[in-house]
N, C-alpha and C positions, 0 to 999 in steps of 0.2 A: 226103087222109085225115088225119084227126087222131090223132095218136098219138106215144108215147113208146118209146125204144129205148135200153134201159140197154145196157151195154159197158165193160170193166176188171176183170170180177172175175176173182178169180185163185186160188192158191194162194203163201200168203208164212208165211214166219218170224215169230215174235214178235219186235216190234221194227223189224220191215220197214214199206216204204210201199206205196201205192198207189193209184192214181185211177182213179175211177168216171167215168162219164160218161155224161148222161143226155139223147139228141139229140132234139130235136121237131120234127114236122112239124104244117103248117095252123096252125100261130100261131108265135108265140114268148114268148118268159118276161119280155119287156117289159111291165111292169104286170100280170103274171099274180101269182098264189102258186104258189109250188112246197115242194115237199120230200122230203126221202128218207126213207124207213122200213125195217126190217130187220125179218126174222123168222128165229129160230134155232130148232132144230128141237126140237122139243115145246114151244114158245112162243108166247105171242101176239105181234105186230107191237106194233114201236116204234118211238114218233118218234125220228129221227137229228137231223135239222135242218128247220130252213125258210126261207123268206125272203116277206119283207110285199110287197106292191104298192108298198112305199115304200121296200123294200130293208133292211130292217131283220131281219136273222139272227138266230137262234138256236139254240142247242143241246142236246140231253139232257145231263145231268150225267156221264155216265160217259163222254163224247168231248169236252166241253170241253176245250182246249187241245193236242187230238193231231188233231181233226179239221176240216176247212176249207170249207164250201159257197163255190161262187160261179158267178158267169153269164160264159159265151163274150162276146167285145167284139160280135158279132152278134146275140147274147139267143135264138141258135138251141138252147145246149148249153149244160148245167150241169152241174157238175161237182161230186163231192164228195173230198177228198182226204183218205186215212188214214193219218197215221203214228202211230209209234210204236204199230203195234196189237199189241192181246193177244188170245190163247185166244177170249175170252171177245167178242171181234168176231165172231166167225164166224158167218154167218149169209147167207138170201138178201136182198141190196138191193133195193130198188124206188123209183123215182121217181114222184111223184102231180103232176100241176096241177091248177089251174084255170085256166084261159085267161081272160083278160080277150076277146078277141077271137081268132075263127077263121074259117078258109076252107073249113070245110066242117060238116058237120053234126057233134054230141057230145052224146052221154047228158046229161040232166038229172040221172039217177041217180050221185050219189057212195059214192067207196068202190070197195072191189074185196074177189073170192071170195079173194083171197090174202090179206086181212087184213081179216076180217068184223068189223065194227062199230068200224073203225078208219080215220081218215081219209077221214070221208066228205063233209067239203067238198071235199075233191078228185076231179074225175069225168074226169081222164085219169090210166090209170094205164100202166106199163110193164110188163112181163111177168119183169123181177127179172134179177138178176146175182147170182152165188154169189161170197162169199170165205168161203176156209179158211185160219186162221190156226194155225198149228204151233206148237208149243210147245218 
């Protein structure tokens, strides 16, 4: 089966760390795009980060330099790491791909009912992880 299984979120302090982790099955994040997206509650979803088929990162303006994307040395699991977070982090995570190649069958249809008309070149998504950040 193809699918994504986020895991890390938590409840932390302002100022506290944390990592997400986002594990796949039926492919891996080798040549795929992935990325993370949050959505806080009376919010639309938004981009956190991503990463090119070529490995080339990026990130929204308000986690620049607290926040950290990256791939397991297997390309099974990605990870995104928060420090230094604030309030204003809080929100549910979600990992999206697209798989360059899979072991089993996956929607052509991108996107997910968790963030409508958000991220829809990605047609694997993850079912979210909660962080709540304290103030």
């Amino acid at each position: 089966e193809v699918k994504l299984v986020e895991s890390g979120g938590d409840s932390v302090q302002a100022g506290g760390s944390l990592r997400l982790s986002c594990a796949a099955s039926g492919f891996t994040f080798d040549g795929s795009r992935m990325a993370w997206f949050r959505r806080a509650s009376g919010r639309d979803c938004e981009l956190v980060s991503r990463i090119s088929t070529t490995g080339n990162i990026d990130y929204t303006d308000s986690v620049k330099g607290r926040f950290s994307l990256s791939l397991g040395d297997a390309k099974k699991t990605a990870y995104l790491q928060l420090n230094s977070v604030k309030p204003e982090d809080t929100a549910v995570y979600y990992c999206a791909a697209e798989p360059a190649v899979t072991d089993g069958p996956v929607t052509l249809y991108g996107g997910s009912p968790d963030c409508p008309g958000i991220g829809t070149e990605f047609n694997v998504w993850g079912q979210g992880t909660p962080v709540t950040v304290s103030s």
